[in-house]
N, C-alpha and C positions, 0 to 999 in steps of 0.2 A: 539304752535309754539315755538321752541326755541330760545332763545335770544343770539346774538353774543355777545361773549366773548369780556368781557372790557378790553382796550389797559392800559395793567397796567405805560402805560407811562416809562420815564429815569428813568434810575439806580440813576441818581443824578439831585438832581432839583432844582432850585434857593433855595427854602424856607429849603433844606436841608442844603446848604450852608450859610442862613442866622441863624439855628438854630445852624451850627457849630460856626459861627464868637462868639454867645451868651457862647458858652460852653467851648469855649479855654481861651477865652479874662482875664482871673484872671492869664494863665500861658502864654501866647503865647504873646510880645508884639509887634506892627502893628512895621513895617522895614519901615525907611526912603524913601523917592522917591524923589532926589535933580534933579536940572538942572546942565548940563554937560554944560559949556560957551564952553571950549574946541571942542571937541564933536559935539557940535551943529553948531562948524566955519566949521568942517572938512568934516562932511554927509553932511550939506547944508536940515538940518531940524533940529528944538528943538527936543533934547535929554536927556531923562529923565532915572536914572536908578536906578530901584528897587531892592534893597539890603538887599536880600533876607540872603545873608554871613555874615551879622549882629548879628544874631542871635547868642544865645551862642552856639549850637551845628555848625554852621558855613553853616547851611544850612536851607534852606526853608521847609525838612523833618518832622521837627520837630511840625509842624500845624498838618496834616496828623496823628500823631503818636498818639500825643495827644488828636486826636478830639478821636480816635478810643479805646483807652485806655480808657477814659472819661466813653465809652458807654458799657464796660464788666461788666455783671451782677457781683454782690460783691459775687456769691456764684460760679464763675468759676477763678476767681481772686487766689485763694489758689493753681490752676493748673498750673499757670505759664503762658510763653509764648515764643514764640519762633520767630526769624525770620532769613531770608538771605540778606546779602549787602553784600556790596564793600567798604559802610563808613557809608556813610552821612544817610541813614534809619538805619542804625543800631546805630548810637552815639541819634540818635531824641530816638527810641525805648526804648534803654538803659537809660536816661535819664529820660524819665517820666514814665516807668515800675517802680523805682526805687522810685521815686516821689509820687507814686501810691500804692506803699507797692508790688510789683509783680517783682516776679523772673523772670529775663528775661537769655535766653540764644541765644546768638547770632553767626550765621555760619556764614564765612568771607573765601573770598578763599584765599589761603597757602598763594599766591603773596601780599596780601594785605597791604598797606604803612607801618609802624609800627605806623607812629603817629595817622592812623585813630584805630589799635589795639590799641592802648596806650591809648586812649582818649575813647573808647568805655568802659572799662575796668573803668576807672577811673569813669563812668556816673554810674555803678556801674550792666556794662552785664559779662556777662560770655563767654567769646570767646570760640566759637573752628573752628580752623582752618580747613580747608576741601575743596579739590578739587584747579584742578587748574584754572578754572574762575569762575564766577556768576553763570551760570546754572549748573555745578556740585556742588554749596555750596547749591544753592536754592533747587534738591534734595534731597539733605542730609538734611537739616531742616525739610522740610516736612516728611521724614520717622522719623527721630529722635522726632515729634512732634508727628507724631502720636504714635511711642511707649512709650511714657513718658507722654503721655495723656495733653498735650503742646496744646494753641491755639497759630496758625500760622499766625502772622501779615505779609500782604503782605504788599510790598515793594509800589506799586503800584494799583494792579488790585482789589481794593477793594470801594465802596461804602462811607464808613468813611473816608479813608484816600484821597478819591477823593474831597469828602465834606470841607476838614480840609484844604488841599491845594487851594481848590477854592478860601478862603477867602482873596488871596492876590489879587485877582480879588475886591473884595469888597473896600478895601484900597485904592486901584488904582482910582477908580470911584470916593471916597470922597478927596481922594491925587490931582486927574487931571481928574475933570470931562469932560473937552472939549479935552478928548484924542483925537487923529485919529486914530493911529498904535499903537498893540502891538506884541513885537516878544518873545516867549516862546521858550527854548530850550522842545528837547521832545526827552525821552529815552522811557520808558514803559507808558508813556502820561498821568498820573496822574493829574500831575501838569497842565500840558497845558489843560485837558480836564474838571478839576475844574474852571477852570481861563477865559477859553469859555463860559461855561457856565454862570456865573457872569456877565462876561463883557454882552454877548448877549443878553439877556434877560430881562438886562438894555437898553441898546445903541446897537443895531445892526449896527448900522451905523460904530462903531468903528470895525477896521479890526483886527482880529488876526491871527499872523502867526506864525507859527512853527517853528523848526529850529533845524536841526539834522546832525549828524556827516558824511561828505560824504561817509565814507567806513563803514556803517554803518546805513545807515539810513529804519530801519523797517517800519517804520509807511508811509513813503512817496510810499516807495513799498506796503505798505497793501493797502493805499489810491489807487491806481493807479490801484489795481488788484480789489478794492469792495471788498477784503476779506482780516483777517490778515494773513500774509504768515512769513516765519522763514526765516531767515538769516543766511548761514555761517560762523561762529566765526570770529573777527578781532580787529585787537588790533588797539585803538586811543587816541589819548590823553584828549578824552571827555570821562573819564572812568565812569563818573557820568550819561552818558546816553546811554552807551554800550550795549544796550537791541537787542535781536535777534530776541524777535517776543514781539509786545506790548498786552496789555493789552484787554481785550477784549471790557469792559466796556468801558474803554478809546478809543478803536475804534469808538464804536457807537456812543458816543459824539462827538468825533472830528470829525468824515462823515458827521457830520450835522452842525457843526459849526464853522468848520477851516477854515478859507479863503484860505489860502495858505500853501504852506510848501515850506522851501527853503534847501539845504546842504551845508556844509562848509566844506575845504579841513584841512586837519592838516598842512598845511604852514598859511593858514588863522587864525585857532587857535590858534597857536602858534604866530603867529603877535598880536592878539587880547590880549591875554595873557600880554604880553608888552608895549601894548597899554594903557590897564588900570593901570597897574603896573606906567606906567610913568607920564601918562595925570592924572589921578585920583588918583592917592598913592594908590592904590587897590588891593588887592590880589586878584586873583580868578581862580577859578580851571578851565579845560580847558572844561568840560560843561557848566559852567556858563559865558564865554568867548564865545560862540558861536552865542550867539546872534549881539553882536561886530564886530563881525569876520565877519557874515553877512550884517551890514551894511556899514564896511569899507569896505570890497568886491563888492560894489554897488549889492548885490544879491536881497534887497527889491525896486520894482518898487514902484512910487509913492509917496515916501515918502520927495518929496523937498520941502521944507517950510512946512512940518505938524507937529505936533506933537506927538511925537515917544517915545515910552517907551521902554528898554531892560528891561526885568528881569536878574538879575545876581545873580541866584540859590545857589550859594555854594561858598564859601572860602575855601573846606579843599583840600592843596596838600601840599605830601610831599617837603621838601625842595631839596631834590635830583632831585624830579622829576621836580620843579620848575627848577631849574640850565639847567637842558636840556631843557625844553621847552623854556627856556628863550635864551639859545644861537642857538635855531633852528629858534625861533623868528628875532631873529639879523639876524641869514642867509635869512629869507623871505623877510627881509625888505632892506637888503643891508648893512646891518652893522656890519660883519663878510663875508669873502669872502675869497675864496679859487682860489689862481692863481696856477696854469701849467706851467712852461717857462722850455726853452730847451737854457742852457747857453754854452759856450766854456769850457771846461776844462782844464781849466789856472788859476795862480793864480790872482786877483785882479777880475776876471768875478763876484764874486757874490759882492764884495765892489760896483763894478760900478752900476750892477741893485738894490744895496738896494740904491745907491743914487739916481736912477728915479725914484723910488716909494718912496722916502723920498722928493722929487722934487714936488710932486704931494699929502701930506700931507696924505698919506695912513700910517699907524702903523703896523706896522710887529707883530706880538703876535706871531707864530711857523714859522718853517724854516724845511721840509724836504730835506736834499741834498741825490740824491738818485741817486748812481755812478754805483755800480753794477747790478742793477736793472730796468736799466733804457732804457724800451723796445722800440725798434726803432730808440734807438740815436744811431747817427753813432760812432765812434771810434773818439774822441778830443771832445765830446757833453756827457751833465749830464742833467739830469730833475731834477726838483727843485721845491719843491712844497711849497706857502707860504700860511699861515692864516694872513689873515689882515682885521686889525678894520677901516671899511672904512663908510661914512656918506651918504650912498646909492646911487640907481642905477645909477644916473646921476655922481655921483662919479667914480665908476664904470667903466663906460665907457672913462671917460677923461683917468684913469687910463688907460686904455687896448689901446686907442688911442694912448697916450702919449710912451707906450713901442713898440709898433707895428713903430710908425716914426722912435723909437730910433734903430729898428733893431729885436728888440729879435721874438722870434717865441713863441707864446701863445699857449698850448696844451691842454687847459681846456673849456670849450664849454660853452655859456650861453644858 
């Protein structure tokens, strides 16, 4: 009679993640987990956030990279290695390839920050630029790996790298054993489906949630359909988890041990962003802000008086792109604002309304006056468009109140 074929069981299993935590621990050192006082006034839950951008590569990658490196036999090690990122897997890879005695070369697509090229380069990878997002670089790696006889470290969808990253799950448990919640950001699920794992297997009782980019979010759609499905390209300011279709591995795990998944909008991010920059002295990129963003959005049910962990994945963004994120930020929250008014066209009209919006402690920072162009105004009428640093919505409003009594006509819509 034949015997049914045994369930080779998970691609990734607690005791693989405990034999990672044992294999990294002399390179990889465990990231802070502090209480947020802040934080914890404002959710209306203790708030705890693992700081993951600690790290010297600036990201949580860097576990992952190394468990997987660790475990290349020494007689394929002279072949090299190869992979595809956006950053933060390629500055971990680059770094302990190097560490390691192993040539790495690393695809980045064309757009890519310069400080994450600069800093990958400097870990001591070998850039080459290619394509213009993540899935035409991660192409190109794979064929350039294959012709150059190159092992291809995924980003994500690999076993090792699944393992390596779980161990901030382990951290967590000896950090805040009486956790309740935790919220993982999740691009291609590595991260979140190592850190499931851990947590679950210990503590089931503790909930983990997900957390992905709204115009963007592959895994919630794989999740919802029982299978993973691809995504149409889109650009968000969570570039660290801008995956199109996830990981396979990471699916299987997450279908079985995600409690939930939540999205977050890019005005949310971009608050989030802000948020820790201000309340925390923080930097963090706008993947690693999403978890944030989720629960200043009230998006996790459940979570009043528990105790709540963010991971906060990554630190690396460029400075430019910080600058905009941070005054789209101001625009989410009310503290840049953009008026409309349709004035007389005479002279003293614009002295008069900068002294009602100086009346009402708003700042003027730009001043379009815009005379020829100025659609719909009748003949003796100008549109006038102002940027003002205002101390949000409730501001706001007194503002628009306060102009509306004086007269003037508001052209710009909230």
């Amino acid at each position: 009679m034949a015997t049914a074929a045994k369930d080779p069981g998970p691609a990734v299993c607690f005791e693989d993640i405990e034999a990672a935590r044992d294999r990294i621990a002399s390179y990889v050192k465990a990231s802070p987990c502090p209480y947020s006082e802040l934080f914890s006034q404002k959710f209306g839950c203790k708030t705890f956030l693992k700081l993951e951008n600690l790290h010297l590569t600036g990201s949580f990658k860097e576990r992952g990279a190394c468990n997987r490196l660790l475990q290349m036999p020494e007689q394929d090690k002279g072949q090299g290695v190869i992979a595809a990122s956006a950053g933060n897997h390629a500055q971990a890879v680059a770094l302990y390839a190097t560490k390691f005695g192993i040539h790495s070369k690393i695809v980045m697509p064309e757009g890519t920050p310069l400080v994450k090229v600069t800093r990958t380069r400097n870990f001591g990878g070998q850039v080459v630029l290619k394509g213009t997002n993540f899935d035409e670089a991660y192409g190109h790696a794979q064929k350039m790996g294959e012709e150059e006889g190159r092992h291809f470290i995924h980003p994500f969808d690999d076993p090792a790298i699944i393992a390596g990253q779980g161990t901030i799950g382990l951290e967590l448990l000896e950090q805040n054993p009486y956790l309740d919640c935790l919220l993982v950001p999740i691009g291609g699920g590595g991260m979140a489906a190592g850190i499931a794992v851990a947590i679950k297997e210990t503590n089931p009782k503790i909930r983990v949630i997900g957390v992905e980019a709204e115009v963007l979010s592959s895994m919630k759609a794989s999740l919802d359909s029982k299978s993973r499905v691809e995504l149409p390209p889109a650009t968000t300011l969570c570039d660290g988890i801008a995956v199109r279709r996830v990981g396979t591995i990471a699916f299987d795990l997450l279908s079985h041990y995600l409690d939930d998944i939540v999205t977050v909008s890019e005005e949310e991010v971009a608050g989030a962003v802000l948020e820790l920059l201000e309340t925390e002295k923080m930097i963090a990129e706008g993947a690693a802000a999403a978890t944030i963003a989720a629960l200043s959005a009230g998006k996790v049910a459940g979570v009043q008086g528990k105790r709540v962990c963010a991971v906060i994945s990554g630190g690396n963004i460029d400075v430019n792109v910080l600058a905009r994120i941070i005054e789209r930020g101001l625009v989410a929250t009310g503290r840049i604002y953009r008026l409309d008014l349709q004035l007389r066209d005479t002279p003293g009209a614009l002295a008069e309304v900068l002294g009602s919006i100086a009346e009402l402690n708003a700042n003027v920072l730009e001043i379009h006056h815009n005379r020829t162009f100025a659609e719909g105004a009748p003949v003796g009428k100008t549109n006038v468009e102002f940027k003002l640093e205002t101390r949000g919505s409730e501001h706001i409003e007194r503002l628009r109140d306060h102009l509306k009594a004086a007269g003037y006509r508001i052209l710009d819509h909230l």
